[in-house]
Structure formats: C-alpha cells, structure tokens
KOLLUM-718783 format. One record per residue (C-alpha): residue in one letter; residue number from 1; x negated, y, z. Coordinates in Angstrom, 3 decimals, padded with zeros to 6 digits. Layout:
N
res;n;X;Y;Z
A;NUM;X;Y;Z
...
END
This chain:
348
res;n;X;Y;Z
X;1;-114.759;066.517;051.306
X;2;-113.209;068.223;048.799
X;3;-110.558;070.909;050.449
X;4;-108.056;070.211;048.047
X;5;-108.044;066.553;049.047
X;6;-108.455;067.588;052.646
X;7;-105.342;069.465;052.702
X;8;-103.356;066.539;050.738
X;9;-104.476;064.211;053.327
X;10;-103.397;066.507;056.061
X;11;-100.093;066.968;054.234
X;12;-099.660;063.077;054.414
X;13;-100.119;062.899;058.083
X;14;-097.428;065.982;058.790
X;15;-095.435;064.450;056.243
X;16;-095.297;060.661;057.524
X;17;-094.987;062.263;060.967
X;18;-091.970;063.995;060.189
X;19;-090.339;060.915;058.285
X;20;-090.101;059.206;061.161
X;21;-089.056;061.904;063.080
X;22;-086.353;062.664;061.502
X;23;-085.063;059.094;060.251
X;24;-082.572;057.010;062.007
X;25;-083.203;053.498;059.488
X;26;-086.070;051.078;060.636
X;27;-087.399;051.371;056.748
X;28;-087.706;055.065;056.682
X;29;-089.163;055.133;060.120
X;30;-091.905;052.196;058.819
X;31;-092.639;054.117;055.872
X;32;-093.393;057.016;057.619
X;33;-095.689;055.502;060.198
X;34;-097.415;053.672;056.696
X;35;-097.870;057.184;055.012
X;36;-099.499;058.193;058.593
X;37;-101.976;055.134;058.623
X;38;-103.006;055.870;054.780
X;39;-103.310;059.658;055.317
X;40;-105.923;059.249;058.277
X;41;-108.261;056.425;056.461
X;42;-109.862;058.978;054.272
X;43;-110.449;061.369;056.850
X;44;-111.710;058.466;059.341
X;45;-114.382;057.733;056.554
X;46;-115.105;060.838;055.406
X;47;-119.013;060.911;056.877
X;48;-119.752;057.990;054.995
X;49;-121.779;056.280;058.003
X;50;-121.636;052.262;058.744
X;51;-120.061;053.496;062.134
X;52;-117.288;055.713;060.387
X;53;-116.453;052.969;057.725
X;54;-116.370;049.871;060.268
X;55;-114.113;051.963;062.439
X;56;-111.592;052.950;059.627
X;57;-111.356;048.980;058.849
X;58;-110.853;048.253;062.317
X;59;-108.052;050.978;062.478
X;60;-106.387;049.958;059.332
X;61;-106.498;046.218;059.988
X;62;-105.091;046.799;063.633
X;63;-102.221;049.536;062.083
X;64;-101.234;046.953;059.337
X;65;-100.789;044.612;061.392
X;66;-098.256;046.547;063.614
X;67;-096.463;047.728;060.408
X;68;-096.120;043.814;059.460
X;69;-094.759;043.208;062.751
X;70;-092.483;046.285;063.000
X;71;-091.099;044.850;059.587
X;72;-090.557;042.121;060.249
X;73;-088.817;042.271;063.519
X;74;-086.399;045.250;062.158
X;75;-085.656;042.976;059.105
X;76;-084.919;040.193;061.693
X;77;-082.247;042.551;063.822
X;78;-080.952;043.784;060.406
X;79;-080.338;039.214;060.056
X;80;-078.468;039.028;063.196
X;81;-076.733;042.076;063.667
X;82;-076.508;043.355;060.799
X;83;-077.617;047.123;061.329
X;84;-080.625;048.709;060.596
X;85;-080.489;051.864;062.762
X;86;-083.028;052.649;065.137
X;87;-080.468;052.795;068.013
X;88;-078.470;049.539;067.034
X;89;-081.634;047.285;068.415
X;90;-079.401;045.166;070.940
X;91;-080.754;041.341;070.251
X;92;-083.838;041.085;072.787
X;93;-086.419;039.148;070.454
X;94;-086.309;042.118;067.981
X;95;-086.510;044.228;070.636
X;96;-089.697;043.281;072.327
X;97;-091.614;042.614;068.758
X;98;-090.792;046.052;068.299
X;99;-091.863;047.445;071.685
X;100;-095.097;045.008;071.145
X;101;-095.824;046.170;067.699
X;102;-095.738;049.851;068.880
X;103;-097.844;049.573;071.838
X;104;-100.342;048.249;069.280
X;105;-100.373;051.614;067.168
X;106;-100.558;053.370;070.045
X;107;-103.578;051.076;071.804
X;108;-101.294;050.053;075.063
X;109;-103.611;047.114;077.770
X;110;-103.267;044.887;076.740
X;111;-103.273;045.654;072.499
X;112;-105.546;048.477;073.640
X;113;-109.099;047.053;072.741
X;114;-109.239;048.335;069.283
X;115;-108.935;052.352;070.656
X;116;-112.702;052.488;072.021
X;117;-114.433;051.177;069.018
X;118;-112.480;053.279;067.083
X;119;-112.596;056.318;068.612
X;120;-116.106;055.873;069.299
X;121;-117.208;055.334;065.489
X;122;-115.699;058.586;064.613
X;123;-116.112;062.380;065.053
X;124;-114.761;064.516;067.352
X;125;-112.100;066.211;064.962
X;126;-110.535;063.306;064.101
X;127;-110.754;061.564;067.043
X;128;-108.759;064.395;068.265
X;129;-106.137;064.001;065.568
X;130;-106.164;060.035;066.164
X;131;-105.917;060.779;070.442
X;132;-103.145;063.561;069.938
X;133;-100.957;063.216;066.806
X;134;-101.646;059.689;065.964
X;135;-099.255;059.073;069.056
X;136;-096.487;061.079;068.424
X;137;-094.393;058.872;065.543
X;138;-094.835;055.982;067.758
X;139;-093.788;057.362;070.607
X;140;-090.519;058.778;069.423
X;141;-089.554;055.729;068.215
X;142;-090.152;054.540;071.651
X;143;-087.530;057.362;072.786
X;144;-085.481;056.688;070.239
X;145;-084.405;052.961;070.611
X;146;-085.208;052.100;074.528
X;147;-085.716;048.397;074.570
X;148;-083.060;046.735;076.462
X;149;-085.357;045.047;079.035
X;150;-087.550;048.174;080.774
X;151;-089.676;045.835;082.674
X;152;-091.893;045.057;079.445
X;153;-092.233;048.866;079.486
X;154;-093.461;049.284;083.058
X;155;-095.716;046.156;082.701
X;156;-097.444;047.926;079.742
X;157;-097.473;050.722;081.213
X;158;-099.179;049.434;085.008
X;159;-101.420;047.440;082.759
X;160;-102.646;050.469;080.903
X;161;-103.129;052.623;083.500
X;162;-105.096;050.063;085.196
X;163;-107.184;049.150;082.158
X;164;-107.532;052.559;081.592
X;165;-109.208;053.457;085.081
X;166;-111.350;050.345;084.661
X;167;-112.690;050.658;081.354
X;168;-114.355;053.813;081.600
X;169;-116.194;053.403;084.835
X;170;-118.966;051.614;083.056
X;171;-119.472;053.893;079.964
X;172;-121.656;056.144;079.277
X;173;-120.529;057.105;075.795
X;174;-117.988;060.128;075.781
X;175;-115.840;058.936;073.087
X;176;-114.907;055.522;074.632
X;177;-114.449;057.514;078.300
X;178;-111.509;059.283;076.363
X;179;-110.319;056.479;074.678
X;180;-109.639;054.721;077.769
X;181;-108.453;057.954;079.545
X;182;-106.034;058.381;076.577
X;183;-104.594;054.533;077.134
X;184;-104.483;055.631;080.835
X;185;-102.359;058.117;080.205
X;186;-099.943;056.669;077.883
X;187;-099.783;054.341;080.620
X;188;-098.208;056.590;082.784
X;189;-095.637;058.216;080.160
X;190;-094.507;054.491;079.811
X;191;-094.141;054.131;083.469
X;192;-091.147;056.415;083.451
X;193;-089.841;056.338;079.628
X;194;-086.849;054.385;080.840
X;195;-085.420;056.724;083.305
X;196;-086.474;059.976;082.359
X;197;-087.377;060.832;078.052
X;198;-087.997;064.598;079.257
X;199;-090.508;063.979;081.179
X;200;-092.081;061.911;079.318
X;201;-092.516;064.290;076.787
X;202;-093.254;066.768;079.282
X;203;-096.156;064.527;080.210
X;204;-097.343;063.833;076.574
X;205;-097.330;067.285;075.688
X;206;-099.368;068.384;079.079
X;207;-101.798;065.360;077.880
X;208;-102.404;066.814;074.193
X;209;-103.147;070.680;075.812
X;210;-105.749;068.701;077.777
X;211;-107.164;066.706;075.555
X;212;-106.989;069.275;073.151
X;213;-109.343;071.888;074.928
X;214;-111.649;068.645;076.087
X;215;-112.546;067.801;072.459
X;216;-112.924;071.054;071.428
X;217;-115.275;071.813;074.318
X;218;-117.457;068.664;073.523
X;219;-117.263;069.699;069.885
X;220;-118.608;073.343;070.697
X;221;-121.555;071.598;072.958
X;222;-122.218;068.659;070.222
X;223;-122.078;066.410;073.088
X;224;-121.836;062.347;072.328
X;225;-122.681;061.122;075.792
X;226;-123.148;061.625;079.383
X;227;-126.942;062.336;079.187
X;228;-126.296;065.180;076.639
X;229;-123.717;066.991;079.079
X;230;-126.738;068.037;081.190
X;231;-127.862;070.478;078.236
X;232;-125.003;072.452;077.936
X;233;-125.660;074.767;080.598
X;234;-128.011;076.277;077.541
X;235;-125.701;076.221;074.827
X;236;-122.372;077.668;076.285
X;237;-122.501;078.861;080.541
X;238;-118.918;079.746;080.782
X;239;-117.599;077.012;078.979
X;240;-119.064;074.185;081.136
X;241;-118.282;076.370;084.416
X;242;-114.580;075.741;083.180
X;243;-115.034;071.853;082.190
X;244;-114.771;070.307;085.842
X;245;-111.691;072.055;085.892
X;246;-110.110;070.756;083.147
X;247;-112.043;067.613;084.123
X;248;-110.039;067.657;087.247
X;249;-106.665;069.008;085.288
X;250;-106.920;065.480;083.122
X;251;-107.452;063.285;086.372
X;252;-104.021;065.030;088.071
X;253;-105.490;067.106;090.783
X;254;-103.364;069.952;092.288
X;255;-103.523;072.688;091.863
X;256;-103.847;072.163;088.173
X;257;-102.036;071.029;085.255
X;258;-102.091;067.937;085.144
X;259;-100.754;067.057;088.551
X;260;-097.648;068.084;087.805
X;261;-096.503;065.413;085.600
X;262;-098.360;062.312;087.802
X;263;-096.408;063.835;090.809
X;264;-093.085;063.922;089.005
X;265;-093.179;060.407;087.550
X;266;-094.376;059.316;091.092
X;267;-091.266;060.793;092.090
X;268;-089.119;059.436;089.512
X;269;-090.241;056.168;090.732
X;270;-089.664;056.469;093.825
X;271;-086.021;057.738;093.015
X;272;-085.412;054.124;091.097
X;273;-086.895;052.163;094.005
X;274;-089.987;051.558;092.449
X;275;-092.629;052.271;095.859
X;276;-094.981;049.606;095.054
X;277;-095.160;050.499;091.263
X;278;-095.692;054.303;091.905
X;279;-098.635;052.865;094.738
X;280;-100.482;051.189;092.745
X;281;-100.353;054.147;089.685
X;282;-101.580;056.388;091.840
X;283;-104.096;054.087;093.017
X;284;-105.137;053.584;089.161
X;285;-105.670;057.523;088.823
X;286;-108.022;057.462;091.592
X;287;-110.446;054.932;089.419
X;288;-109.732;057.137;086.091
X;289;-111.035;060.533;088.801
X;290;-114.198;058.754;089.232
X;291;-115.273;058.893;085.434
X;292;-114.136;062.308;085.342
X;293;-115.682;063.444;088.667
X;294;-118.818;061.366;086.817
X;295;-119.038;063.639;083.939
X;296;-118.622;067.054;085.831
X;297;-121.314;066.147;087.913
X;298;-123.441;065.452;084.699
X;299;-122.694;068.617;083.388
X;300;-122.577;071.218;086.173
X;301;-124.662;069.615;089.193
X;302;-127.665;068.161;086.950
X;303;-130.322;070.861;085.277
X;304;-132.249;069.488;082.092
X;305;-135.797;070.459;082.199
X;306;-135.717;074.225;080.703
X;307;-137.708;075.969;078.556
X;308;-137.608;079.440;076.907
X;309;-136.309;077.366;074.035
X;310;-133.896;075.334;075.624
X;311;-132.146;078.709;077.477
X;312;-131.797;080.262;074.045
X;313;-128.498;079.283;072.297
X;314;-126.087;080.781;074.307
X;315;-127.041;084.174;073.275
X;316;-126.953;083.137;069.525
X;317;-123.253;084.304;067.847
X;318;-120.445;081.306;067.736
X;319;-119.684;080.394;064.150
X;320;-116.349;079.468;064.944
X;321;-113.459;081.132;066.628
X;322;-113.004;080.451;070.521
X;323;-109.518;081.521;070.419
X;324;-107.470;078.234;070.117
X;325;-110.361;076.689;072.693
X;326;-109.723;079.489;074.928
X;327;-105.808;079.295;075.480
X;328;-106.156;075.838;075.728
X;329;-108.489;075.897;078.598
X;330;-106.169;078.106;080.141
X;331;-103.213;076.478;079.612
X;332;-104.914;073.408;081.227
X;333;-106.016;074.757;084.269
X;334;-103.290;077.205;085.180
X;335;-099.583;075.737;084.645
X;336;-098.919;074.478;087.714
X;337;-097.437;078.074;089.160
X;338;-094.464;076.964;086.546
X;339;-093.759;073.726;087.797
X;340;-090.626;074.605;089.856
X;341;-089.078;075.532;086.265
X;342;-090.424;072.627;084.448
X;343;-088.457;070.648;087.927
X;344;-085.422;072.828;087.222
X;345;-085.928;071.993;083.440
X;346;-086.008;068.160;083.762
X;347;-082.825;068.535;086.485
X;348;-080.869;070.361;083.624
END
C-alpha cells in the first residue's frame, strides 16, 4: 500500500477515535465511530486475498449495522425527550438499543460471532489494531452514558465471558483463540462497568499491554496456528521462554499482570452482593486458562523434529526493532508489585 494512503487511513482511525472521544451529541459520537469503520476497511483488505476481502465485508456489514441501530435509537431519545446528549439517555428502549448496538461493534456473546471470522481472515497487524483500538470509541461511550438498567450489562458481560472460555477450547487456529479471549475479556470489564469506570479502564488498558506483546510475539514467530508454535524454539529462544508467561498474565494468574484486575472486579462484586456472579466469572477464566495453558504447552513442552536448518534462524539479525515488543513483555509479566497503588488509585 501506498504510505501516503497508509498514513491517511491511520489518520482516519485516530481521528474518528478522538471524535467520539471528545463529543458529548449522539451525531458527533456516530460520525466518529463511521469515520473509524471506513478508515479500517482499506487496511482490512489491503492483502488482496479472498480471506482478507470476505472478512472486511463481514466487518463492514456487521459495523453498519450497529451504526443504523445507534442512529436510530439516539434519533428516537432525541423524539421523546428531546435531548441529544450522550448523558441525557433516560427513556429505557433507547437505552438498551444503544447498549445492544454497541456490544455489536465491540463483538459482546451473544453479537459476538462475527469477531472470529474476522479476526481470523486478517493479519496480525491489523488484527491487533481491530482487538485493541477498535474497542476504545465504543467503550467510552459505554462510560459515558451508563444505561439505566445494569443488569443487561452484567448479562452481556457473564455471557461473554462464558462464550469466551468456550469458544476457544476447540480451536486450533491462533487468530480465533484471541478473538474469543478478547470477547472474554470485554466480558469481564462489563461485569463491573456499572460500579466502578476506573477499573474498568484499568482492566482494558492491562488487556491492550497484553494483547499487545501477544501479537507482536506471534508476528515475530509468523505463527498462524497451534502446530506452528512448536517451531519457534528455532526462530526466537528467549522470546517463547517468555510466552507462557504472558500466556499465564492474559489468563489472570498471580503473580502476574493480569490477575490484578480479575481479582479486583471479583472484589467489586462481591462488595455489591454479587457472590454468585463473581463464582461463576471466575469459573469462566478457568475454561479461557485451558486454551492458554494449551498453547504454552505447544510452544515450550513440544520439540519439532530439528535439523541444522531448522536451528538456524535465531542467530540470523531481526529486521525489526524489539524495543516496543520488549517493554511490553515486561510490562505484562511484572506489574503486579504495583497493585497496592493501582488499589489506592481506584479508592481515590
């Protein structure tokens, strides 16, 4: 692709982003989520493959229709109450379309079954962008107008974390074992939305450091599925000695990174009387540990048949810079020593 183009179409997706951001009327807010959608196409279909193109038409067709439905039910609040700003949704029926229509773009159980095929029809760059950014305009809308019935939000959210721990138990294909971990774990930022906004961002932003430095660790070991993870003892040793950590880190294990916001929102829950719903999360995030426990044992535990020319690409020179792969990693694995300020944080 061009690189003039490139960078216009990455300009689109900052730029939509920070529309909705930074608007407070239901039209601005749609037209920035629309300039998102458009900005992405291109680079979905950029390759040119059958895969690439039928998973752009998937994504548009699913986006468009959240858009229509977004519209629609913020033109229908702006009919009965007159007032089109994002915190001024009181009527109910607007309310949940909206909530609905969001958890579409974002690919919440049960809208969630267009996020595999899509995610798996792409590469891993913008599957990153589409796992990571792709979430964040819907999800401050979701901060910013806090439907006025929660329980749709923690039945979404239960439901996703469920289908999320599910789904990928029977795949073998790496892209769809992230797409469901992804809807797993916007499961569990929905769970607690309601009663705590700081930690959910908290949580989103410990999820896109993960995912983050998972991608880029596939990408740097050209890895498409669980059968090529047992290679990449050849291609990069210290990187896959470090992957069943952050493995582990995405599947909430102490003492790494990504405990620390499952055990907070477990306690949040339990704060608002909510025992049985926190149960049965953490229940879900033992079937999501599986997969992952799945692919570190691909990687680390199983040795390809070697020859001299399979042991050679490790010592060949990286064409790319391991910097933003490295902090990453680290940041993944070794937060948790700051959790009692992130606790004194989310007190304040």
């Amino acid at each position: 692709m061009n690189p003039y183009i490139y960078a216009t179409l990455l300009f689109g997706l900052g730029l939509g982003t920070t529309l909705t951001f930074s608007s407070s009327h239901w039209l601005l807010a749609w037209m920035g989520l629309e300039i998102n959608t458009l900005a992405i196409i291109p680079l979905m279909a950029q390759t040119h493959h059958p895969r690439a193109v039928e998973a752009s038409t998937k994504y548009f067709l699913t986006q468009a229709a959240a858009a229509a439905m977004l519209l629609f039910a913020s033109i229908s609040n702006a009919w009965i109450t007159g007032q089109w700003e994002i915190q001024h949704m009181n009527h109910p029926i607007p309310a949940t379309l909206i909530t609905l229509a969001l958890a579409l773009k974002i690919g919440l159980a049960p809208l969630h079954t267009w996020m595999p095929e899509v995610l798996q029809g792409l590469d891993l760059t913008t599957g990153l962008i589409l796992s990571t950014w792709q979430k964040l305009a819907p999800f401050c809308l979701l901060l910013q107008f806090q439907p006025p019935n929660y329980n749709i939000l923690l039945m979404l959210g239960i439901l996703s974390t469920l289908v999320g721990g599910w789904g990928g138990l029977n795949q073998t294909q790496l892209r769809k074992i992230l797409a469901y971990s992804s809807i797993a774990h916007l499961g569990w930022m929905l769970l607690v939305l309601q009663f705590s906004p700081s930690l959910t961002l908290v949580t989103l932003l410990t999820y896109f450091v993960m995912t983050f430095s998972l991608f880029l660790t596939f990408k740097t070991n050209h890895s498409m599925n669980i059968n090529s993870l047992s290679t990449s003892w050849a291609k990069a040793p210290a990187l896959t000695s470090l992957l069943p950590l952050i493995l582990l880190s995405l599947g909430g294990l102490p003492p790494l990174t990504g405990f620390f916001p499952k055990w907070m929102i477990l306690q949040e829950l339990a704060k608002q009387d909510l025992a049985p719903l926190a149960t049965l999360a953490a229940l879900s995030a033992l079937l999501s540990l599986y997969f992952y426990l799945r692919l570190s044992y691909a990687m680390t535990l199983t040795m390809s048949p070697n020859n001299l020319t399979g042991s050679l690409p490790w010592r060949l020179s990286p064409r790319f810079s391991n910097l933003p792969l490295a902090i990453s990693t680290s940041l993944t694995i070794c937060l948790l020593p700051l959790a009692p300020a992130g606790m004194t944080l989310l007190a304040s």
